[in-house]
N, C-alpha and C positions, 0 to 999 in steps of 0.2 A: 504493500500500500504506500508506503513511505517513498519508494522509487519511483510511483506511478504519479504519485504527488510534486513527485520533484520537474518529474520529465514535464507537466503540465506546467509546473511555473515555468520552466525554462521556454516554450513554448510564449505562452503568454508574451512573454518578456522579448522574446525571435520578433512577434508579430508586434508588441509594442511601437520597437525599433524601426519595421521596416517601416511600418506607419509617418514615425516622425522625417524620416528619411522622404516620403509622397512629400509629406508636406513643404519640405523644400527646396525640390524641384524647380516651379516657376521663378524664385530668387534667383536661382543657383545658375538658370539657364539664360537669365538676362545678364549674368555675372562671367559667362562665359564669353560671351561676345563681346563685352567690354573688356574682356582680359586681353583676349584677339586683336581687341582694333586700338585700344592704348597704351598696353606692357610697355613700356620699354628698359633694354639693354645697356646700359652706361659702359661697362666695362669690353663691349666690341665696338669696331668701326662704325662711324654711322654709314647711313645707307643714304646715298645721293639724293632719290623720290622724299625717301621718309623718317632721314634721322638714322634715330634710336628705335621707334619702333620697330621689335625685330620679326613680329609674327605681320607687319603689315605687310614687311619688306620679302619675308617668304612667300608669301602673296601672292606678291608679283610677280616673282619666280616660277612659283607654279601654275601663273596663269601663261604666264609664255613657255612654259615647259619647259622650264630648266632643271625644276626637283620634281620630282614624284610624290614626296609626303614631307606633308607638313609633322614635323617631332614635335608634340606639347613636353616641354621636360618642365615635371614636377619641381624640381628645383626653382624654378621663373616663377609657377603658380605659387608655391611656397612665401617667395617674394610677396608677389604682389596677395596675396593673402595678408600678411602683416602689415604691408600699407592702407588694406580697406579698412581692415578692423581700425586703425585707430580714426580713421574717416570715411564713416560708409557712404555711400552713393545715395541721396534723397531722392533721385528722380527713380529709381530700382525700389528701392522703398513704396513710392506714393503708386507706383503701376504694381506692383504685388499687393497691394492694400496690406502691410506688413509694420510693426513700428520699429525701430531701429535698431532697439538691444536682439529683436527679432532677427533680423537683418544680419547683426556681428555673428548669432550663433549659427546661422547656416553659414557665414563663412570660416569660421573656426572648425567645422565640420567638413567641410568640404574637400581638402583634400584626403581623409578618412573617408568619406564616399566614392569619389572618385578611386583610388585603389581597394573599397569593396564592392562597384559595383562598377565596372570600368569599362563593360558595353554598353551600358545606357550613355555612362559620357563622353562617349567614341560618338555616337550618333548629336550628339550637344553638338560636341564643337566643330564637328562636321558642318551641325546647319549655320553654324556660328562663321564659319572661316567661306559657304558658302554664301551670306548676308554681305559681308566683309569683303570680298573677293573683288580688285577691281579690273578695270578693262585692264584689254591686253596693250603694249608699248606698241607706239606708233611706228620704230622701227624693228618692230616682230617679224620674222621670217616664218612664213607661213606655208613653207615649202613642205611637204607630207601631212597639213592638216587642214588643206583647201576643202577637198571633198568633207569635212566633217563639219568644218563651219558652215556651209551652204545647206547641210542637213540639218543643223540645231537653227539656220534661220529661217528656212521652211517650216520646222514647228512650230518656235515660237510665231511665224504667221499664223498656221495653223488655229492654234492654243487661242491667239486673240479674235479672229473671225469669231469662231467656238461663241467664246466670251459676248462678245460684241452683239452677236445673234439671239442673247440672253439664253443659250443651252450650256447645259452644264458642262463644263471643261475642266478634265481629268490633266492635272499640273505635269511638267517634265520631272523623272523622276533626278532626284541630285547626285546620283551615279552617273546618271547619263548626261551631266552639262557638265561637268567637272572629271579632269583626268588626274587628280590628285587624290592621294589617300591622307587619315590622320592616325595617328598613334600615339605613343605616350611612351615620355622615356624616364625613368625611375627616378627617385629623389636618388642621392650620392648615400647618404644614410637607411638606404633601404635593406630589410633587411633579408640574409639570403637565405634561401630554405634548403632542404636534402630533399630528394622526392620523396623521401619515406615518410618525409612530415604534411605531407598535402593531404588535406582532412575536407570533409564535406562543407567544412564555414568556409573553403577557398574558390567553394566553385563559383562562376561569375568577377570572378576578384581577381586584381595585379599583382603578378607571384613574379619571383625572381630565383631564380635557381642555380647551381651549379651542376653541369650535364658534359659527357661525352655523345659525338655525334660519331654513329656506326654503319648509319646507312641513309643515302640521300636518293631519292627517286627522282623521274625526269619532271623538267619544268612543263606543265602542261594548261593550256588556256582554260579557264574557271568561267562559267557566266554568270554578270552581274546583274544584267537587267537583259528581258529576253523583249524583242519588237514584234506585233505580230501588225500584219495588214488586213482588214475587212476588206473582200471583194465583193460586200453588198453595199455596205455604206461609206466606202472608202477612208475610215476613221483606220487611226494610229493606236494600237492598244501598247499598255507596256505594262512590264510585269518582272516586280523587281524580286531576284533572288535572294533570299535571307539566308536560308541553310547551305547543306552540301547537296539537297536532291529538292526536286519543285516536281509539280503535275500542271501538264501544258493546258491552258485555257482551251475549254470547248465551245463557249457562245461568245458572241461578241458583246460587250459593256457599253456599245456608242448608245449614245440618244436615238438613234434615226433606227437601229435597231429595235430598239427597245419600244418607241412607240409604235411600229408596225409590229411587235410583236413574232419577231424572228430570229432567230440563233443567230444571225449572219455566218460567213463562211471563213474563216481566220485561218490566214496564211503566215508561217513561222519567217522573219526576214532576219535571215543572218548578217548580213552586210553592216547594218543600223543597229543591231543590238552591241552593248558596253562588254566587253570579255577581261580578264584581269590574268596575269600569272598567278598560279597554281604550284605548288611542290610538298611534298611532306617529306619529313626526316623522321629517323626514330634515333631519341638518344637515350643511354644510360645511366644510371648514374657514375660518380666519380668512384675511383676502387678505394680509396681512403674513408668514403663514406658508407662502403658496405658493415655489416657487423660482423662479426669472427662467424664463421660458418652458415654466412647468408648468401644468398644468389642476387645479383644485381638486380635490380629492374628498370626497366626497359618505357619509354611512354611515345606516342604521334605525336608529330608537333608538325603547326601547319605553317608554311611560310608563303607571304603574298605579295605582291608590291615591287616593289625595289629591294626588301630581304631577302628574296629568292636567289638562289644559288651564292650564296653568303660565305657559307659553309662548303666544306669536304669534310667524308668520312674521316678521322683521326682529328677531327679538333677537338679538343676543350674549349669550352666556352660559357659564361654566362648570361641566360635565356632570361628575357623578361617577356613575359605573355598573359593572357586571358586563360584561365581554366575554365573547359567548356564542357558540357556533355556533347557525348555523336551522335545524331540524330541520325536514325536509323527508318528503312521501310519500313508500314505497319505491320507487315506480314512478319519478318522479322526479330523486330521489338514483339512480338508474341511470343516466337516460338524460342526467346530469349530469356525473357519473365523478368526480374526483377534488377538483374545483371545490369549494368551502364559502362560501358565505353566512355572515358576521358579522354581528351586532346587538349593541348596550349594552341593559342592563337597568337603566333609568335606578334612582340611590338617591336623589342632590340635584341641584336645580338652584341654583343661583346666578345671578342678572342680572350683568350688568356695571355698565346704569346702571338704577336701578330709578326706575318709573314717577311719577306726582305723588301718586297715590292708594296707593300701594305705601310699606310701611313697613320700614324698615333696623335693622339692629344701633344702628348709631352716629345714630339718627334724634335722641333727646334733646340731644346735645351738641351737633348742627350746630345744631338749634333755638336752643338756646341760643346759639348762636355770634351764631346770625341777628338773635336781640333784642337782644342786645349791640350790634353795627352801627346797627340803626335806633336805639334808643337814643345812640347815640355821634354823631346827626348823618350829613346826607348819602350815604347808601345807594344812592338811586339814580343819583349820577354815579359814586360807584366803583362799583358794581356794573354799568354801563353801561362802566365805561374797564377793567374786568376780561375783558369778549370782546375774544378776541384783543389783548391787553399788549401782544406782540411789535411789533404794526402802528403806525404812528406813526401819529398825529392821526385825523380820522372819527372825530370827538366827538362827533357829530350822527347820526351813523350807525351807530354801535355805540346810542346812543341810543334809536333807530329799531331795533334788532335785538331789546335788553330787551323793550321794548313789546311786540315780534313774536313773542316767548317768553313772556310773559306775556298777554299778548290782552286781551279783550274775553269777556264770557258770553254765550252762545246763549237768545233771547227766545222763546219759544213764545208764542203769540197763543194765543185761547179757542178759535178756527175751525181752529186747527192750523198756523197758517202761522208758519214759522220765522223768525226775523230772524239770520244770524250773528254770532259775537263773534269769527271770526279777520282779523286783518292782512295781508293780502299785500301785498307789498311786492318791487318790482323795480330789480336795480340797474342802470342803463344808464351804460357809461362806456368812457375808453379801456382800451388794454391795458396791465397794470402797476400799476394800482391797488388789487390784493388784494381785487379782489371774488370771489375765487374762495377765499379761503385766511377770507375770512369766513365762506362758506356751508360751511367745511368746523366752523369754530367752532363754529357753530350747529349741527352736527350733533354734536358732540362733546359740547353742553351738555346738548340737547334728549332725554329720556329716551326717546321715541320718533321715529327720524328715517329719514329713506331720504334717501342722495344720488344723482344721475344728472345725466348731459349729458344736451343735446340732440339730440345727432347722435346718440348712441349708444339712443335711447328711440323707441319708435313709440306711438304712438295705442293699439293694445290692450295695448305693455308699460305704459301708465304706468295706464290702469284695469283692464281683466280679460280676459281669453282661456279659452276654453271646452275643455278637454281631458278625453282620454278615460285613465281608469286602467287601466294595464297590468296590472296584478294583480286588482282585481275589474269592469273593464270598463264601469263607470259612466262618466258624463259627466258631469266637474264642473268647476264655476268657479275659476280659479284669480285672486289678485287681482295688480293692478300695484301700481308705483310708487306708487298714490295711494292704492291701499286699504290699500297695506300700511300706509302713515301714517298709518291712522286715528286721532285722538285726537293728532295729534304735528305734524311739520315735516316737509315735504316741500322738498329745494334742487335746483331745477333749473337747473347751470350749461351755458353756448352757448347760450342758451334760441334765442338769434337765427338760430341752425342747425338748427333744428328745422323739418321740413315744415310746410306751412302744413295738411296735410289731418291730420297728428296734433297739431297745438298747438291744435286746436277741439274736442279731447276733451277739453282740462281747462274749457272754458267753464263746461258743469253743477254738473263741480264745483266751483270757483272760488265761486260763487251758489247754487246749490242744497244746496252737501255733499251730496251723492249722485251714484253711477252708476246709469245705468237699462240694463240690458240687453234683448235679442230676439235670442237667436243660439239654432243647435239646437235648437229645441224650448222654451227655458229662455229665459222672462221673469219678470225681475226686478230689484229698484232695491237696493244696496249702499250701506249709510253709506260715508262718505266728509269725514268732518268733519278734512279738513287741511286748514293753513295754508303756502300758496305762497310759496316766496322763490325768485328768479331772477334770475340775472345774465346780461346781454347784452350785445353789442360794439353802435354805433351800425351805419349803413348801411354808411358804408364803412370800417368799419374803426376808425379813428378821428374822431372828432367833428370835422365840419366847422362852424366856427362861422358860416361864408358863409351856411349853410342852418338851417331855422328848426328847434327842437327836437323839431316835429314829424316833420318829415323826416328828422331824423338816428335818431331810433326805429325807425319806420319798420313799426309793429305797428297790427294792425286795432283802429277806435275799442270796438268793441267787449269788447275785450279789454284794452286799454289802461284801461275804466273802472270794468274789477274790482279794480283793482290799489289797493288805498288810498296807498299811497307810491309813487312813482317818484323817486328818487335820480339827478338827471345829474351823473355824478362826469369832473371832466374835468382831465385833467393839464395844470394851467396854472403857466406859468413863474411859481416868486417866489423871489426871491433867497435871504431870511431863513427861508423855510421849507424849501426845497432845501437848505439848513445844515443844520436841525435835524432835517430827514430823514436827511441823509448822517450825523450823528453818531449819531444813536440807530441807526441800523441797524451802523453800524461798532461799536458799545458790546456790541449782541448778539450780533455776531458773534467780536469778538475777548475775548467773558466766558466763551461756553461753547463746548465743542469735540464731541467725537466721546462722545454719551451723559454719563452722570454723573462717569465717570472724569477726563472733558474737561474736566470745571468748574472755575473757579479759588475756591479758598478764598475768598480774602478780600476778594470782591466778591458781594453776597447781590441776589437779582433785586429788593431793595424799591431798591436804587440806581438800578437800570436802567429800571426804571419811574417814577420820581419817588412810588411810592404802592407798598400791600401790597396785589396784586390778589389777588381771594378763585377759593377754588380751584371744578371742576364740582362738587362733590357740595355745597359753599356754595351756589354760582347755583341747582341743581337746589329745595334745600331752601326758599332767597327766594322763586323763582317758585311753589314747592309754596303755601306761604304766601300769596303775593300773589293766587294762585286762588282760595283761600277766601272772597274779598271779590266782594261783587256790589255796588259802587259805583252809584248815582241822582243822574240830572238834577236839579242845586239849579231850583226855579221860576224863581231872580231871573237864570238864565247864558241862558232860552232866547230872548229878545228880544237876547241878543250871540252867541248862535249863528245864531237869523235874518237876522240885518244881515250880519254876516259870510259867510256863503254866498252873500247879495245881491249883495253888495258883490265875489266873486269870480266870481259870474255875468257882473256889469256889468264887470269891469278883462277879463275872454276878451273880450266883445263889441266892447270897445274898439280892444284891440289891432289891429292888422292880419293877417291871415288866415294870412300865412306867417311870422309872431313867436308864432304860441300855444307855452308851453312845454308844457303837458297839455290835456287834455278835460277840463271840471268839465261834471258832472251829478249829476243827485241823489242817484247811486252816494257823492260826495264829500260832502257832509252826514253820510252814513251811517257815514264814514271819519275824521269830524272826531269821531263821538258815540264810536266806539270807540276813538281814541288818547285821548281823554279821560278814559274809562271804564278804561284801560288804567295811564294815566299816574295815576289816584286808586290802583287796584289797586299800582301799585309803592310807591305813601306808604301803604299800607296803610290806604286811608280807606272811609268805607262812602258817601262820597257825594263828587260829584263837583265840586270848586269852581273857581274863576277860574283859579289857579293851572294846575288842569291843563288847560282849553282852550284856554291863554295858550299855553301848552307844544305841546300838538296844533297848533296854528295854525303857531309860530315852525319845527315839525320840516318842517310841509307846505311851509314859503317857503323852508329851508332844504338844500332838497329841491333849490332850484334856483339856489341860492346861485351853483353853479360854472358855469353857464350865464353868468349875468349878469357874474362875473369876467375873464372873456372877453372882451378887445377889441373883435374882428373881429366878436363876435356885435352888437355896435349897428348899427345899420343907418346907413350914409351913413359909414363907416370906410374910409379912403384905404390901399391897401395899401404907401403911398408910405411915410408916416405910420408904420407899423407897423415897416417896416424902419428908417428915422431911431432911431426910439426904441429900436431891438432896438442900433442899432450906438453909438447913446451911451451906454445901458448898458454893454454891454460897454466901453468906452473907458474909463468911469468906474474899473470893476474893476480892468482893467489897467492899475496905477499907473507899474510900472517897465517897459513898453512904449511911452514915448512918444506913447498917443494910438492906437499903431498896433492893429489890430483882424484877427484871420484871417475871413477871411470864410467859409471850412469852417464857424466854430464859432456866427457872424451864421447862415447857412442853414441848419445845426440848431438855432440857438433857434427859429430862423420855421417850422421842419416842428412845432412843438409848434403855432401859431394858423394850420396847416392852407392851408400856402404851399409852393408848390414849389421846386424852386432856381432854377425860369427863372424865376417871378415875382421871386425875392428877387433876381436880378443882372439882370434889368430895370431893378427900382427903382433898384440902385445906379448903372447906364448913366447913370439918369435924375437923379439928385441930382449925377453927374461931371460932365453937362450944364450943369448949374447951377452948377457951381463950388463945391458945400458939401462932395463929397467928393472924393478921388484916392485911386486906388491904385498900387500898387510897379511895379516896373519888372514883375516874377512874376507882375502880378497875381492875388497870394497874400491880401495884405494890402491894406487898406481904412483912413483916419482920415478925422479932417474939415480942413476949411481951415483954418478957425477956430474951437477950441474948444468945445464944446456947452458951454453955460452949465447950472449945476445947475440 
């Protein structure tokens, strides 16, 4: 009883509400129109015709068809909200018959109604901005919109003969005089929801969300207002579309029908009726806002207007929209029952990271920021030591990562043949090296990215799969991992766990940038212009240096020679660096704790860094920049690029067959023109000099720096040798240990140069033999006889 009593007030108190809300209304809608034709903007440009007024001056704009939609941003109405209240309008007062404290509190209300019931005031200030609307400019170019003006001035003849005749005349409807949409863009402080929080009080109302978008359908024409013609009475009917589905007029509505008493004959005239863009997207939510062992969900969202095709699958972005129900056939909604379909009526999109060609609010001042920097000296090592800060050292490989964000330009030949400008680049190493916490970097900087393993991706998820739509029954493409990065970065981490029959799907496009399909019926070839970065474990696990770097890869040559970098990062014992690793990672951990609340005042990250790294929408803006340049071959570098290829043709040929550390082929020439071209591109130079194939060359040797660091990788290395020198080091360390040495901690140094424990307490068998070492009674502990000399 108590619950049913409650449900009833709350009810009550629903209808209360909506009540006061009617009554509002006529205030509200005179209130609109004057916001329309008086706001005005101080802090933009005035406008030549109208000042400050900024929604008059959009006006204009869209009467000459420069904009498409007029934006009411909430913010403006906020404004001028707090300007009426402390003086309201008498003349809005005396035609609402309203007194004036009346008056303040539907404007203090107002925009709380507006963001709850946000399609009634779509249609406001619609009629508001169509009251408003003035003529078009005298020197309007009315070039593609002759035929349309001659048909709204036909009607309006029409409409006034009608009139004039004293018969009743059915008005033009304001879709069809006006090629302008209205929308509404969120206060700044609004606030953002998760979809799992969208509850029945949101339907009707301005929501703002944070969503991934997974799948976009084609843009397809929508009808607004449908024209039909009477071949009896030759009247103009119109018949304006409110949902997603209408049922076509059967009699005609004219007067001359009507008095003779005849259906007349109604002819559908596609020509004259208003059509709109059409598209729906389906996004998900964000993966950070799922809950520990939830499934994402999924919602339609309808885009119209000039938002259409806004988006690609793989954005993030923030949705502001109308929560709607789907209106569905009746047939349908029966055999449905009580079930509702929701959709958003998209108003803004926001990107999260916006693209290189994509222009921002804040574009001018990072600009700025950006010239500052290169002016001020060396840009491209901080801006290189700025991916990922957190990670100690991979100076050369964060190095290697800028370039790989920045690239190279795409050559078109006269005969059509492409040459590409992107980097791939693979990192092969042990585990624990942050090759994975890199690729996630690069996807954070990189405005268009997709991340995936390898075990978790197949062959057709990472280029396309051919599916059939459940709603209108087509067959269509849907893309992978690879398409979806077109134009961006694609990080493929485990790459080494991947099938061998799906890792020869990215061959094509690796070299080609394209997919070529032949599945159901549907052939066809997919851009596909991404750049490949991968991280993989050696063969077993961790790099054996016994075995040649070939082997420890352990990838087909053919695929190995797409790769312009390959990076063997190999965790090799050093004293002095295993310090300055263990301090800086203890600095970041014990500076900041649990979010921003965690952070300690009086230690700022330019400490922790040694340097003031620049933040993503900085990087994003550098590489926008550094794109702009199409760097050229100086004449005097290409007789040291020649030599130099030679010359790493003849040191492979040299080597012995199981010491190669790569494949060099002609692929590598190609690899050397583009980190060059790349490396001009980040000095922002238009041609390409010494400096930077000095720099390509040092990144490629550098490449294999950790290889060579490696002891046991020289060939003719005693693994005798290896442990002597593991157990004088340590002895050295241990000052106040007498010499004595555990040999637990000897047989985990040597598991790092890829030594088991029976090798490591062989050796020592074999040196006790010899009389250089002994150990404890426990044989816990291990020193020497006689001192290791430094």
């Amino acid at each position: 009883m108590a619950a049913n009593s409650m449900r009833e007030n709350a009810s009550k108190n629903n209808l209360v509400r909506a009540r006061e809300c009617v009554r509002r209304f006529p205030e509200l809608k005179a209130l609109c129109r004057k916001f329309v034709s008086t706001y005005e903007k101080r802090t933009e440009a005035p406008d030549p015709k109208y000042g400050f007024k900024k929604y008059k001056a959009l006006l204009q704009q869209a009467v000459n068809q420069r904009v498409e939609t007029i934006l009411i941003d909430l913010n403006d109405l906020e404004e001028f909200c707090k300007q009426e209240i402390m003086e309201p309008d008498d003349n809005i007062a005396l035609a609402c018959s309203i007194p004036k404290i009346q008056l303040q509190q539907s404007i203090e209300n107002w925009l709380q109604d507006i963001e709850t019931n946000a399609l009634r005031f779509t249609k406001y200030f619609y009629e508001a901005c169509d009251a408003e609307a003035p003529d078009r400019d005298e020197g309007f170019d009315a070039e593609g919109s002759l035929a349309k003006d001659v048909i709204m001035k036909w009607r309006q003849n029409m409409v006034q003969q009608q009139r004039d005749s004293g018969a009743e005349a059915s008005g033009i409807p304001l879709r069809l005089k006006n090629d302008f949409d209205v929308r509404f863009k969120p206060r700044s402080g609004c606030k953002t929801l998760r979809m799992r929080e969208l509850r029945a009080g949101y339907v009707g109302a301005l929501v703002q969300l944070d969503c991934m978008v997974v799948r976009t359908s084609q843009v397809k024409p929508r009808v607004e207002v449908v024209t039909y013609h009477c071949e009896v009475c030759q009247a103009e009917v119109f018949h304006t579309v409110e949902g997603e589905r209408f049922t076509p007029l059967k009699e005609c509505p004219g007067q001359k029908c009507k008095d003779n008493k005849q259906a007349g004959k109604l002819r559908q005239n596609t020509r004259t009726s208003k059509f709109g863009k059409y598209q729906e997207i389906r996004v998900t939510e964000m993966s950070e806002h799922v809950p520990v062992g939830g499934v994402p969900r999924s919602m339609k969202v309808v885009l119209s207007g000039d938002v259409a095709r806004s988006v690609l699958p793989g954005d993030a972005i923030t949705l502001t929209g109308i929560y709607r129900p789907a209106e569905l056939p009746w047939l349908q909604a029966r055999s449905r029952g009580t079930m509702q379909d929701m959709y958003i009526d998209a108003h803004s999109i926001k990107k999260h990271k916006s693209g290189y060609n994509e222009q921002t609010e804040d574009q001018d001042e990072i600009s700025r920021q950006v010239d500052e920097a290169f002016r001020s000296g060396n840009l491209y090592d901080n801006a290189a030591r700025s991916i990922a800060p957190e990670i100690f050292g991979h100076e050369d490989v964060k190095k290697a990562l800028l370039l790989v964000l920045i690239g190279s330009f795409t050559k078109t030949m006269k005969d059509g043949m492409k040459i590409r400008g992107d980097i791939h680049t693979l990192f092969m190493g042990d585990p624990g090296v942050a090759k994975s916490q890199l690729l996630k970097q690069v996807c954070n900087i990189a405005p268009r990215s997709v991340y995936t393993t390898g075990k978790g991706s197949s062959g057709v998820g990472l280029t396309a799969s051919v599916n059939r739509d459940n709603a209108t029954g087509e067959v269509t493409l849907e893309g992978g991992a690879l398409v979806l990065a077109d134009m961006g970065i694609c990080c493929i981490d485990e790459f080494d766990k991947m099938e061998e029959s799906d890792r020869t799907a990215i061959h094509e496009v690796m070299e080609q940038q394209s997919v070529s399909l032949a599945k159901a019926g549907i052939t066809t070839t997919l851009n596909c212009r991404t750049t490949v970065l991968a991280a993989a474990n050696p063969q077993f696990g961790r790099y054996n240096p016994y075995k040649s770097p070939v082997e420890n890869v352990n990838l087909p040559p053919a695929l190995l020679s797409r790769f312009d970098l390959l990076f063997l990062l190999l965790d090799t014992v050093d004293a002095e660096k295993d310090k300055n690793l263990a301090l800086h990672v203890c600095k970041v951990h014990t500076t900041f704790g649990g979010g921003e609340a965690g952070k300690k005042e009086d230690v700022s990250t330019d400490d922790i860094y040694q340097f003031k790294a620049f933040g993503a929408n900085f990087m994003r803006s550098y590489v926008r920049k550094a794109k702009s340049f199409e760097p050229l071959i100086d004449d005097e570098l290409q007789r040291d690029i020649v030599e130099e290829y030679v010359n790493l043709r003849d040191e492979e040929k040299s080597e012995a067959r199981d010491s190669r550390k790569s494949y060099t082929t002609p692929r590598t020439l190609l690899a050397i023109l583009r980190l060059s071209q790349a490396h001009a591109r980040a000095r922002f130079s238009p041609k390409v000099e010494r400096e930077d194939f000095n720099e390509a060359i040092r990144l490629m040797k550098a490449s294999k720096e950790s290889v060579a660091q490696a002891k046991p990788a020289q060939r003719g290395t005693n693994p005798l040798d290896i442990v002597f020198d593991i157990i004088a080091d340590l002895s050295k360390r241990e000052k106040d240990s007498d010499g004595w040495v555990d040999i637990s901690l000897a047989v985990s140094m040597a598991g790092h140069k890829a030594m088991s424990p029976e090798h490591v307490m062989e050796a020592i068998e074999n040196w006790e033999g010899l009389s250089v070492l002994i150990r404890n009674p426990e044989q816990t502990r291990v020193k020497f006889v006689v001192p290791a000399s430094g």
